[in-house]
C-alpha positions in Angstrom: 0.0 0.0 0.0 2.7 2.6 0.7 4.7 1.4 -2.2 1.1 2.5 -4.3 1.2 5.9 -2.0 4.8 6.8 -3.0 4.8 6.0 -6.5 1.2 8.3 -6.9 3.7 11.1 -5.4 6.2 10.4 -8.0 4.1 10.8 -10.5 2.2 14.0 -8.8 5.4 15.6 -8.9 7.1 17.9 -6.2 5.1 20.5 -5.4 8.1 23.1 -4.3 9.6 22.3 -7.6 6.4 23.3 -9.8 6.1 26.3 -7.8 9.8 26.7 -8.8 9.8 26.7 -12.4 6.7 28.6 -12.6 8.1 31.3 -11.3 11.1 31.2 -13.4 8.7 31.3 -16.5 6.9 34.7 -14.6 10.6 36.0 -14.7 11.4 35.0 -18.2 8.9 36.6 -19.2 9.2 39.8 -17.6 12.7 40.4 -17.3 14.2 39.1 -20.3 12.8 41.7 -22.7 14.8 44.5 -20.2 17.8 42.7 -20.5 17.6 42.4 -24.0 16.7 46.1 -24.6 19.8 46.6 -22.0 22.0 44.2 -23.8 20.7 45.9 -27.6 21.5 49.6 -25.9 25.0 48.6 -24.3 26.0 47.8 -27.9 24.7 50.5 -29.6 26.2 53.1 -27.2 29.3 51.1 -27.9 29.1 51.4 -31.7 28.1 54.9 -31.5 24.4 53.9 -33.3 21.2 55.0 -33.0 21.7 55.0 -28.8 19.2 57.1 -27.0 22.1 58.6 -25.6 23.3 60.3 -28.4 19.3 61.6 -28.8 19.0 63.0 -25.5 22.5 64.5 -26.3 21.1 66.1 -29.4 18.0 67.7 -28.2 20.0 68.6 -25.2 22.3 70.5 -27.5 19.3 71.8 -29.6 18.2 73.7 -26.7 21.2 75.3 -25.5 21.1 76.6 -28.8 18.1 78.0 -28.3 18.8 79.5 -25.2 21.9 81.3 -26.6 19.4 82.9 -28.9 18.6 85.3 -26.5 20.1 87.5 -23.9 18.2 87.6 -20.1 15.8 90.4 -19.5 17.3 93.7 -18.6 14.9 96.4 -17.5 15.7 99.8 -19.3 15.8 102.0 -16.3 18.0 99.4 -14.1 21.5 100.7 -15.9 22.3 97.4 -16.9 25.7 96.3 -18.7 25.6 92.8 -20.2 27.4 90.8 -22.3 25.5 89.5 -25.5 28.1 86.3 -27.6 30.3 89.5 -29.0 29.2 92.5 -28.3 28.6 94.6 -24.6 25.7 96.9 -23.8 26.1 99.9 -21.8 25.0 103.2 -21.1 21.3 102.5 -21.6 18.6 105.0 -21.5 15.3 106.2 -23.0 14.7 109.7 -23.7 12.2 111.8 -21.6 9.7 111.8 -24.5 9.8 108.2 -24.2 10.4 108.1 -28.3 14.3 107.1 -28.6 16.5 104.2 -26.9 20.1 104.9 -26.5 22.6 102.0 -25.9 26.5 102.0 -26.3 28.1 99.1 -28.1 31.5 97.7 -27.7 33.1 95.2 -29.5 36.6 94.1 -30.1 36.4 93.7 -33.3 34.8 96.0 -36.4 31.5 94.9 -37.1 28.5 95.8 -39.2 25.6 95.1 -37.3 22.7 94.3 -40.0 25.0 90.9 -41.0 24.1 89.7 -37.6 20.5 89.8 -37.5 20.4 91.0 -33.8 17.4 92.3 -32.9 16.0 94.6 -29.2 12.7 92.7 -28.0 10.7 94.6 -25.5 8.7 92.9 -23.0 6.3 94.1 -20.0 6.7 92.1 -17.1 9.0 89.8 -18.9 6.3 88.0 -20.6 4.1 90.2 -22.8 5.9 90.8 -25.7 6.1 94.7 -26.9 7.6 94.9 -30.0 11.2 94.6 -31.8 13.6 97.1 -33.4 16.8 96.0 -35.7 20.4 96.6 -34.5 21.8 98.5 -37.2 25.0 100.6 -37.7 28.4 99.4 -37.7 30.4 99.1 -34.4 34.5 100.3 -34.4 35.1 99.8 -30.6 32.2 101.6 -29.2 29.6 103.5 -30.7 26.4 104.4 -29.3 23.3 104.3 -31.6 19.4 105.2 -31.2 16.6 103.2 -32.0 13.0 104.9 -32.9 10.3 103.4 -30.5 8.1 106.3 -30.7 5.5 103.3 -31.7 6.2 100.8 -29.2 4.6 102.9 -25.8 7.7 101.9 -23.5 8.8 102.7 -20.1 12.1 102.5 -18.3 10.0 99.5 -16.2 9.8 97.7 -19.6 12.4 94.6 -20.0 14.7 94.5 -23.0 16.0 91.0 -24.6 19.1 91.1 -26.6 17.9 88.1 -30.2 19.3 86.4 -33.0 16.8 85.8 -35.3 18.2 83.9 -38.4 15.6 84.8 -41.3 14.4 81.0 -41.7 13.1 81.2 -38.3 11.3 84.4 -39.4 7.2 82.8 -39.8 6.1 82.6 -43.4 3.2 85.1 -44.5 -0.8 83.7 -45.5 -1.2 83.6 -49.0 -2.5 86.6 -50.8 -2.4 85.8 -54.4 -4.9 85.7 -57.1 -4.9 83.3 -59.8 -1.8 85.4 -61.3 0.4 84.4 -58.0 0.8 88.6 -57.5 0.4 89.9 -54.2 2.4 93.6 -52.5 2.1 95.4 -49.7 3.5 98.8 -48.4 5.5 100.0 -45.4 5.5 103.8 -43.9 7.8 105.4 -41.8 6.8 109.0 -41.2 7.6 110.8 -44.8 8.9 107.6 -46.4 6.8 105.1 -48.3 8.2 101.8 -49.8 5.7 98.9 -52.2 6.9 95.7 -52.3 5.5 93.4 -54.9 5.7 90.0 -55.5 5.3 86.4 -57.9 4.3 83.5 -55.9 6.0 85.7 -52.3 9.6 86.7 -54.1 10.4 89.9 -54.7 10.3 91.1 -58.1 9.7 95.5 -57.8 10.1 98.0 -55.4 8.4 101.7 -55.5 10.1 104.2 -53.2 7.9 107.3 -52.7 9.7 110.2 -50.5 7.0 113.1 -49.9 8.3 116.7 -49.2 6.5 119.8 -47.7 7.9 122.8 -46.0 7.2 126.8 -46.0 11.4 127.6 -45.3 11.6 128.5 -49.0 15.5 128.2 -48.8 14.8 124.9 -47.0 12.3 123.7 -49.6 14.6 124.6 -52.2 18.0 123.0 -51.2 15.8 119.5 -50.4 14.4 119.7 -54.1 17.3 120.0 -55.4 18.9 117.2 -53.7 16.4 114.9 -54.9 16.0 116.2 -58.3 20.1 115.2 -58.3 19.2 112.1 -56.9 16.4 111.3 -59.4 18.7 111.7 -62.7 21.4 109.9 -61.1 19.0 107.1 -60.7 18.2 107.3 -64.5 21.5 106.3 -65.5 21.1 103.2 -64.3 19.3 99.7 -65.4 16.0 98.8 -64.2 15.6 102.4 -62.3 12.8 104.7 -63.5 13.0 107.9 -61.0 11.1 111.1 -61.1 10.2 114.2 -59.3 6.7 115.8 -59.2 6.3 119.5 -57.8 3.7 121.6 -56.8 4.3 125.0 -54.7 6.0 124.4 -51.5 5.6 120.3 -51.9 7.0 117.8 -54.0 7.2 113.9 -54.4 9.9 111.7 -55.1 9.2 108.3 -56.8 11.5 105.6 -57.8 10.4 102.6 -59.7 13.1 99.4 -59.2 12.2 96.2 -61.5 14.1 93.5 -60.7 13.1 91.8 -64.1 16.3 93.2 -65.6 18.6 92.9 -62.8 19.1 90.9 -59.5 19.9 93.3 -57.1 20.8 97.5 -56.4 23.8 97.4 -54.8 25.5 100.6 -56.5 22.8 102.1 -54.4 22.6 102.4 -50.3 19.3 102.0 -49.6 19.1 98.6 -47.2 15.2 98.6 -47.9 15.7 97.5 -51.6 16.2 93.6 -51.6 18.0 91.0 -53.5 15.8 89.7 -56.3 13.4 87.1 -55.0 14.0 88.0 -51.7 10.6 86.5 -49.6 8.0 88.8 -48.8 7.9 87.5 -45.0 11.6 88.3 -44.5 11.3 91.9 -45.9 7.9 92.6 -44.0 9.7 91.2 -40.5 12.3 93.5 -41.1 10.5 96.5 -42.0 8.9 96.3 -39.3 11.9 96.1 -37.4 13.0 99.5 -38.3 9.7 101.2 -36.9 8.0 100.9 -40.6 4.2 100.2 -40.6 3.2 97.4 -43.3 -0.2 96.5 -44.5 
């Protein structure tokens, strides 16, 4: 009878030892995919491929880019001086009218500000943002330039941010072609008046439009004849139809540029006239950058 007993038992199996190996499947399963994923990772970190190391270094790198894209907050009446990748701010101050910012520049080295597309972002309360106005000029150790923020409705409690805004970060305009892909808009700035226009957003003409009027007769007459100068000049040259209109103690300047016969003005310094095809979101951003009003 016992010898039927044990033999049952044998067959049964051991108890401990089922338990045993079940929980050895329950760990198989579990942990052998993290070892795997370990194993997989250890090797590609070794090889150098595809590790999420080398992600997390990337996007990690990505964003200190991003941060070196822009200066802290300075407010304008705290006399700041700062330190912005090659160039130091000083002397900061806006004018009682509240209509002109004053900074001095130094830099070691001579350099022409509009290459660097460096921009002066105002903020209230750090995080409302205020407006922007180009850094233009060219710096030979210090020099101290004024920006027009007439416009903008700052204070000395308003913050100022030190950017570098590369123009294919600058946001692409909404379409505003017809069938024909033409489209233009034009940007003021007190007695100055520029029209862009465009094929399919690239810049193909330029209309500059200067109007005059004063009652200092001597005034009127020296400023008439300077751009009656400037509008035959102009004439001599390819592409450029210039003229002058009077009338009494008036008169309006108007220069045509078509970019269908050449690709770009440079004989002439005027920043505001573009390359050829230059996009009409880069030249509005900028435009407005100087203090013009587009629409």
């Amino acid at each position: 009878m016992k010898n039927d007993d044990t033999e049952k038992q044998k067959k049964a199996g051991n108890p401990i030892l089922i338990l045993f190996i079940f929980l050895c499947l329950i760990g198989f399963i579990f942990f052998v995919p993290e070892i795997y994923h370990k194993y997989n990772s250890d090797i590609a970190d070794f090889l150098g491929i595809g590790s999420n190391k080398n992600e997390n270094e990337s996007t990690s790198n990505e964003e200190e880019e991003n941060k070196a894209a822009n200066s802290a907050h300075y407010q304008i009446g705290s006399n700041s001086t700062f330190s912005f990748n090659e160039l130091e701010f000083s002397n900061i101050s806006l004018s009682s009218d509240r209509t002109t910012l004053s900074m001095k520049i130094t830099s070691k080295e001579n350099i022409d500000l509009e290459s660097l597309n460096y921009y002066v972002e105002f903020y209230n309360n750090r995080t409302t943002f205020v407006g922007r106005r180009s850094l233009l000029g060219k710096v030979n150790g210090s020099t101290t330039i004024e920006l027009d923020v007439s416009s903008l409705g700052i204070d000395t409690v308003t913050y100022l941010v030190i950017s570098h805004i590369d123009d294919n970060a600058v946001q692409a305009l909404e379409p505003t072609t017809d069938e024909s892909g033409l489209s233009s808009f034009s940007c003021t700035y007190k007695d100055y008046n520029y029209t862009y226009d465009f094929y399919l957003s690239k810049l193909i003409k330029v209309t500059e439009k200067y109007s005059y009027r004063s009652t200092d007769v001597d005034e009127y007459a020296e400023n008439l004849l300077t751009y009656q100068k400037k509008a035959k000049d102009l004439n001599t040259l390819n592409g450029i139809n210039a003229t002058v209109a009077e009338n009494n103690s008036s008169f309006i300047f108007i220069a045509e540029y078509d970019y269908s016969e050449v690709n770009e003005f440079t004989t002439i310094d005027d920043r505001h006239l573009f390359s050829k095809n230059a996009l009409n979101n880069i030249i509005k951003f900028k435009m407005e950058a100087e203090g013009y009003d587009c629409e």
